[in-house]
C-alpha positions in Angstrom: 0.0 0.0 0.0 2.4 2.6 0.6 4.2 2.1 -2.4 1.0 2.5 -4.5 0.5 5.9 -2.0 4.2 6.9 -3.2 3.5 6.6 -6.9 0.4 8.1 -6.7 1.1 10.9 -5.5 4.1 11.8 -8.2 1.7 11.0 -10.6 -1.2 13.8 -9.3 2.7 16.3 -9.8 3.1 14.7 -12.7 -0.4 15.1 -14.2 -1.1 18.6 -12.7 2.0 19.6 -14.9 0.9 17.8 -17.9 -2.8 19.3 -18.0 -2.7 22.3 -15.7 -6.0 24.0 -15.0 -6.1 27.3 -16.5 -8.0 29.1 -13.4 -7.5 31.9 -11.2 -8.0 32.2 -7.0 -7.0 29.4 -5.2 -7.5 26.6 -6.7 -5.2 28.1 -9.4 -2.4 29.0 -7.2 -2.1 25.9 -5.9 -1.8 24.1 -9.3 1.3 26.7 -9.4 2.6 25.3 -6.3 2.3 21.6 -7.6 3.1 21.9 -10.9 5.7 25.1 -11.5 9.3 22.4 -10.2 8.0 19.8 -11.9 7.4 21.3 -15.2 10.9 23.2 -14.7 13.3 20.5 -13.3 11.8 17.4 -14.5 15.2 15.4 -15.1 16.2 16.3 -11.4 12.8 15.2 -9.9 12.8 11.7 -12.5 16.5 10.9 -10.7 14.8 11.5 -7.2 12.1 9.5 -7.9 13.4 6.3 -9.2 16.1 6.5 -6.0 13.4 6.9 -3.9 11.3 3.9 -6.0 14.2 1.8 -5.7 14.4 1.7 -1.8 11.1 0.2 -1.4 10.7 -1.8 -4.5 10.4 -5.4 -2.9 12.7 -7.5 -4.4 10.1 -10.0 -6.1 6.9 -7.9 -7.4 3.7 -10.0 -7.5 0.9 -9.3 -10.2 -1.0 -7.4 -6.8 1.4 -5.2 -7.7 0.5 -3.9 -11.4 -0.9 -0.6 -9.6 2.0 0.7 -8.6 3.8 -0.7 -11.7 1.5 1.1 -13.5 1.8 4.1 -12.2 5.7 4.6 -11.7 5.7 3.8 -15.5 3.6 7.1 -15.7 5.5 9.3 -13.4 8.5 8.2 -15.8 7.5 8.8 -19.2 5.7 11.9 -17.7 8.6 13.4 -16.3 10.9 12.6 -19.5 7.9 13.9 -21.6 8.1 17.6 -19.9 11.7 17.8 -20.1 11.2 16.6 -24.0 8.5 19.4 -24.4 10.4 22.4 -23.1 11.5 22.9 -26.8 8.0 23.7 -27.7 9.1 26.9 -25.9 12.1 27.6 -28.2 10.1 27.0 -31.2 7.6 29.5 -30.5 10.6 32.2 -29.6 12.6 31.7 -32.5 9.7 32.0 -34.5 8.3 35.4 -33.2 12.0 36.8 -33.1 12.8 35.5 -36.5 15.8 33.6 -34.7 17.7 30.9 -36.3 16.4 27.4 -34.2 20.2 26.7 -33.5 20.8 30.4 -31.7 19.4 30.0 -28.5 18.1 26.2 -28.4 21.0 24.3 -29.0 22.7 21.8 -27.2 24.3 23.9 -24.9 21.3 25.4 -23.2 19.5 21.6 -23.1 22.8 20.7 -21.1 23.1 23.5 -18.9 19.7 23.7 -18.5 19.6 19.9 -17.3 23.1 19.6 -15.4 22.9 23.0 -13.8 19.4 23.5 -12.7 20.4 25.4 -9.5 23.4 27.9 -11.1 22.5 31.3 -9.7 26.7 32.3 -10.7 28.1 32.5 -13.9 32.0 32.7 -14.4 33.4 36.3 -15.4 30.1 37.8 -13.6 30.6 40.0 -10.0 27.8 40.8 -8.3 28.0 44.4 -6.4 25.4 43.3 -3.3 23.1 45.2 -1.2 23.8 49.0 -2.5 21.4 51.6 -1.5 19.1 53.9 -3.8 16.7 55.0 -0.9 16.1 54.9 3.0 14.6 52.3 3.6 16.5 49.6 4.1 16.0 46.5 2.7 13.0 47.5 0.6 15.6 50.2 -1.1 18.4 47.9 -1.8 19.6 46.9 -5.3 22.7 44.4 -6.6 24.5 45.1 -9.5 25.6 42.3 -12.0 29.0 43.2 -14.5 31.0 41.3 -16.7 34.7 41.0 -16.8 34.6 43.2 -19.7 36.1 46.8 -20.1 33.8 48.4 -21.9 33.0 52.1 -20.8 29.4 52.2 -22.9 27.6 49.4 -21.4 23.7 48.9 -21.7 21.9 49.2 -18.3 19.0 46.5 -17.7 16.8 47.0 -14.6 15.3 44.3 -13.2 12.3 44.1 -10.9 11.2 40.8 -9.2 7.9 39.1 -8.8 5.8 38.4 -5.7 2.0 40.0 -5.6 3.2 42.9 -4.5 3.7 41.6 -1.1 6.7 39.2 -1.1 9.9 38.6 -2.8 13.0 39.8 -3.4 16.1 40.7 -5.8 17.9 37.4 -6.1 15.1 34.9 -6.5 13.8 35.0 -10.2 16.0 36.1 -13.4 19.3 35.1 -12.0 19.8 33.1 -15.1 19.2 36.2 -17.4 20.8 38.7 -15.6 24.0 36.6 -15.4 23.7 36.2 -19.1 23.4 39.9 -20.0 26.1 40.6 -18.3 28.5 38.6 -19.4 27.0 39.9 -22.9 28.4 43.5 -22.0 25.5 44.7 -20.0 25.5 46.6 -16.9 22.6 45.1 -15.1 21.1 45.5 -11.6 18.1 43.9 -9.6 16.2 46.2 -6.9 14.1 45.3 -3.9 10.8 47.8 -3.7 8.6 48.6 -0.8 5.9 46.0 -0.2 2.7 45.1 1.7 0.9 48.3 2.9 4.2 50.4 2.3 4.2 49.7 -0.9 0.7 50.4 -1.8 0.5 52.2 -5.1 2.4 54.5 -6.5 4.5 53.7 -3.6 6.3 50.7 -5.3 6.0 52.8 -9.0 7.9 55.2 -7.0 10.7 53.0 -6.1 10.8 51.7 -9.6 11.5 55.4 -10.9 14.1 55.8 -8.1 16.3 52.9 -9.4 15.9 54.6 -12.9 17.2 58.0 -11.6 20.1 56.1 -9.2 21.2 54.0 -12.7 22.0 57.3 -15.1 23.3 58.6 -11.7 25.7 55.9 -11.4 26.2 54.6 -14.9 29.7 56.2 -15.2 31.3 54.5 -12.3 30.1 51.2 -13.8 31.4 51.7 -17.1 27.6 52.2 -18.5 25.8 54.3 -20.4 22.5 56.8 -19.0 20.7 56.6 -22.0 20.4 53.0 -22.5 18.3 52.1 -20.3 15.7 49.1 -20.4 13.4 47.5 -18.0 12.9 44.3 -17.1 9.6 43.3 -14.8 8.6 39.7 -13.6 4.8 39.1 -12.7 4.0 42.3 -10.3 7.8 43.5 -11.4 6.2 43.2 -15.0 3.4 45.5 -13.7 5.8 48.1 -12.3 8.4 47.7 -15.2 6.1 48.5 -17.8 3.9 51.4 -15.7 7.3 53.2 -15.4 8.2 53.1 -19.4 4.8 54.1 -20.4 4.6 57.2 -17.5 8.4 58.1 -18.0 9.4 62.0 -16.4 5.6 61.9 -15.0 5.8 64.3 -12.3 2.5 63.1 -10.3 4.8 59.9 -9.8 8.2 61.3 -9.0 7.4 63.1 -6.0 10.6 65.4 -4.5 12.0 64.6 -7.6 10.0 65.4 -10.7 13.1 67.2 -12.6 15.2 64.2 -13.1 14.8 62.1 -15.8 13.3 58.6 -15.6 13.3 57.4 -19.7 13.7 54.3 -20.4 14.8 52.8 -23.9 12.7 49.6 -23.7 10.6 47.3 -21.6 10.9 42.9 -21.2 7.8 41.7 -19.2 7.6 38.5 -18.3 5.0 36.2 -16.5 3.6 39.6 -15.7 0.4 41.0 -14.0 -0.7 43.5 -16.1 -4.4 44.2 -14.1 -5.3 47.7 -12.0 -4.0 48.0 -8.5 -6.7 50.1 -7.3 -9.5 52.2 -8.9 -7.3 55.0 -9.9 -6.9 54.6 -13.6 -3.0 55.0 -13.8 -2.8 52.3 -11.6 -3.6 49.7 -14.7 -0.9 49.4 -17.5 -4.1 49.1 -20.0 -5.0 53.0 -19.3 -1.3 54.0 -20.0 -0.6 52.9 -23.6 0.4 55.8 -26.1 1.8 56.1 -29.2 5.4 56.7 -27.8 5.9 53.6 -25.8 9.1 52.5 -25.7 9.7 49.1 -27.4 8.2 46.0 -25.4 8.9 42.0 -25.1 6.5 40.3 -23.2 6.6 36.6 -22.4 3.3 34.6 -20.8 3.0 31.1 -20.3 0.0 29.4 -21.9 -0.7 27.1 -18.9 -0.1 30.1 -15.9 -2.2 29.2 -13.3 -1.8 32.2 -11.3 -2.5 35.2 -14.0 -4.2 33.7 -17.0 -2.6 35.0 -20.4 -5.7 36.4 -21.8 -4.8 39.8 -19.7 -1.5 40.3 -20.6 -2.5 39.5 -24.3 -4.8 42.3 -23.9 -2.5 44.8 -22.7 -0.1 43.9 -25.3 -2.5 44.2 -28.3 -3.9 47.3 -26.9 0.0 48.7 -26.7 0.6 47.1 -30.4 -2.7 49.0 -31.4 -1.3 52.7 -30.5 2.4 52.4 -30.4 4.8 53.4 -32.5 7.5 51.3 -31.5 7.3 47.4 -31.5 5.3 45.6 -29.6 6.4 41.5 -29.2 3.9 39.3 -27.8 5.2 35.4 -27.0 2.9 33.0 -25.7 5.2 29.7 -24.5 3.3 26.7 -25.0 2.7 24.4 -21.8 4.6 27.1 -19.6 3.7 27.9 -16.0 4.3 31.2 -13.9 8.1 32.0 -12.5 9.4 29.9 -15.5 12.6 31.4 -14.5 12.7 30.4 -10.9 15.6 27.7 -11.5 18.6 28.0 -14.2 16.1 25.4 -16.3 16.1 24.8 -20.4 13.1 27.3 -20.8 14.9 29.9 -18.7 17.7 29.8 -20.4 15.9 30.0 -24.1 13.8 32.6 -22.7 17.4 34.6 -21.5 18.7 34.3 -25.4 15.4 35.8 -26.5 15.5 38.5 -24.1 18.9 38.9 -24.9 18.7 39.1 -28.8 15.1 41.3 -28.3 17.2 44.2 -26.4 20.3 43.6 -28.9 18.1 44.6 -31.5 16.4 47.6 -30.2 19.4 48.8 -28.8 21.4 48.7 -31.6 18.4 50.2 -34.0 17.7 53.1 -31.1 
């Protein structure tokens, strides 16, 4: 019996990954919890599994035993099947970038995306931790990620992490890409923001424009350059990433300091929350769209359980719609939220598109 409990259970992860329900609330955030490692580290968790199997396999299995059989046959072939699938993801990139399916998908990223799952370093990358753009301590601290290069006109990439607004922090997601960009030639750096009732809105909007104004501040000490300056958001850091390119130099937003300059030369959202804040208007990126938007990438998965794509999509077409700058909208194929949580395949794929996306719009700027 508890073997048939064991494999059941991996096969409920297993399934949930496979067919996860598209649904908001709470049923939907805890098809996130179940499924999001599974769908993301599936090589890892096959290795764990058939150790774990192994230990409590009796040594002569009886034909009461085709249950449990049956179901650690399922757990396995489901497992390699998500791992299999994650090109699904690359497909759909190099097709809306107009990449070459080598580029970004190759054999390198399948091997570093299976053998180092957990690599939150990369060789040739420093991290500068903890600085301060603000006064309140934690909330306004920021890391900055450089390359072993010696360029004095590096790109600046600002990145702003996920969590509801109420939890999270600088060094959980996007460790993957921002150790990539920089050891493209980019200057990057990841900020904390105010959260919970501090950071009600604009409060963490605020913060978001403060990093801006501390980056051109500080971009000639780093080797960087002011003007070239993009934004990078994940699920409510998407929200705040893209409400800051689309209100840049707003004054109403950059109270005490509504003479410095907050432009931005483009705008990556990924996973992102893209829904109002509160009734005022200016809280929602959908009321904020106008015709001189800075370029935007913006990546949803199709199965994301916690902010169904069919937001997001509308933001973007509503940007697309009015914009005069391009608009990219990638929906990855049997993808759940925080697909970047681990140094996984799709992470890494989703870096090189992110990567080749600001590339391209910086170099065309």
């Amino acid at each position: 019996m508890g073997l048939t409990i064991v494999t059941a259970v991996w096969a409920v992860f297993v399934a949930l990954s496979w067919w996860s329900p598209i649904r908001a609330g709470r049923w939907g955030v805890a098809a996130f919890l179940l499924s999001v490692t599974v769908n993301e580290v599936p090589i890892v968790l096959l290795v764990v599994f058939v150790a774990s199997l192994a230990a409590q396999v009796p040594t002569a299995l009886t034909w009461n035993d085709w249950l449990p059989a049956a179901l650690a046959g399922f757990v396995v072939v489901g497992l390699v099947w998500l791992q299999v699938r994650a090109a699904s993801s690359w497909a759909r990139l190099a097709a809306a970038m107009g990449m070459e399916p080598a580029k970004g998908g190759g054999w390198g990223v399948w091997a570093g995306g299976i053998l180092l799952l957990f690599q939150r370093h990369r060789r040739g990358v420093r991290r500068h931790r903890n600085l301060a753009y603000g006064s309140e301590g934690r909330a306004h601290r920021l890391d900055v990620y450089r390359g072993s290069d010696q360029s004095q006109e590096r790109p600046i990439v600002i990145h702003l992490h996920g969590g509801g607004f109420v939890q999270g922090g600088k060094s959980r997601e996007s460790v993957v890409l921002l150790n990539q960009l920089a050891a493209h030639g980019w200057l990057c750096i990841s900020a904390n923001y105010l959260l919970r009732a501090a950071g009600v809105f604009p409060h963490s909007l605020v913060d978001a424009k403060h990093v801006i104004v501390w980056a051109k501040e500080h971009a000639a000490e780093y080797g960087a350059d002011p003007t070239q300056i993009f934004l990078v958001g994940t699920s409510a850091g998407g929200h705040l990433a893209l409400s800051a390119a689309l209100t840049q130099n707003d004054p109403e937003l950059q109270p005490n300091f509504e003479d410095r300059d907050t432009t931005v030369a483009g705008v990556v959202v990924l996973y992102g929350y893209l829904g109002p804040r509160t009734t005022d208007p200016s809280s929602s990126p959908a009321a904020l769209v106008h015709p001189d938007a800075p370029p935007a990438l913006m990546i949803h998965g199709s199965h994301d359980s916690m902010v169904a794509s069919v937001g997001p999509r509308s933001v973007a077409t509503a940007l697309r719609d009015v914009s005069r700058a391009p608009v990219v909208w990638i929906e990855l194929p049997h993808t759940q939220h925080n697909f970047d949580l681990f140094a996984s395949v799709r992470a890494r794929m989703v870096a090189n598109a992110t990567l080749t996306f600001l590339e391209r719009v910086r170099t065309r700027g």
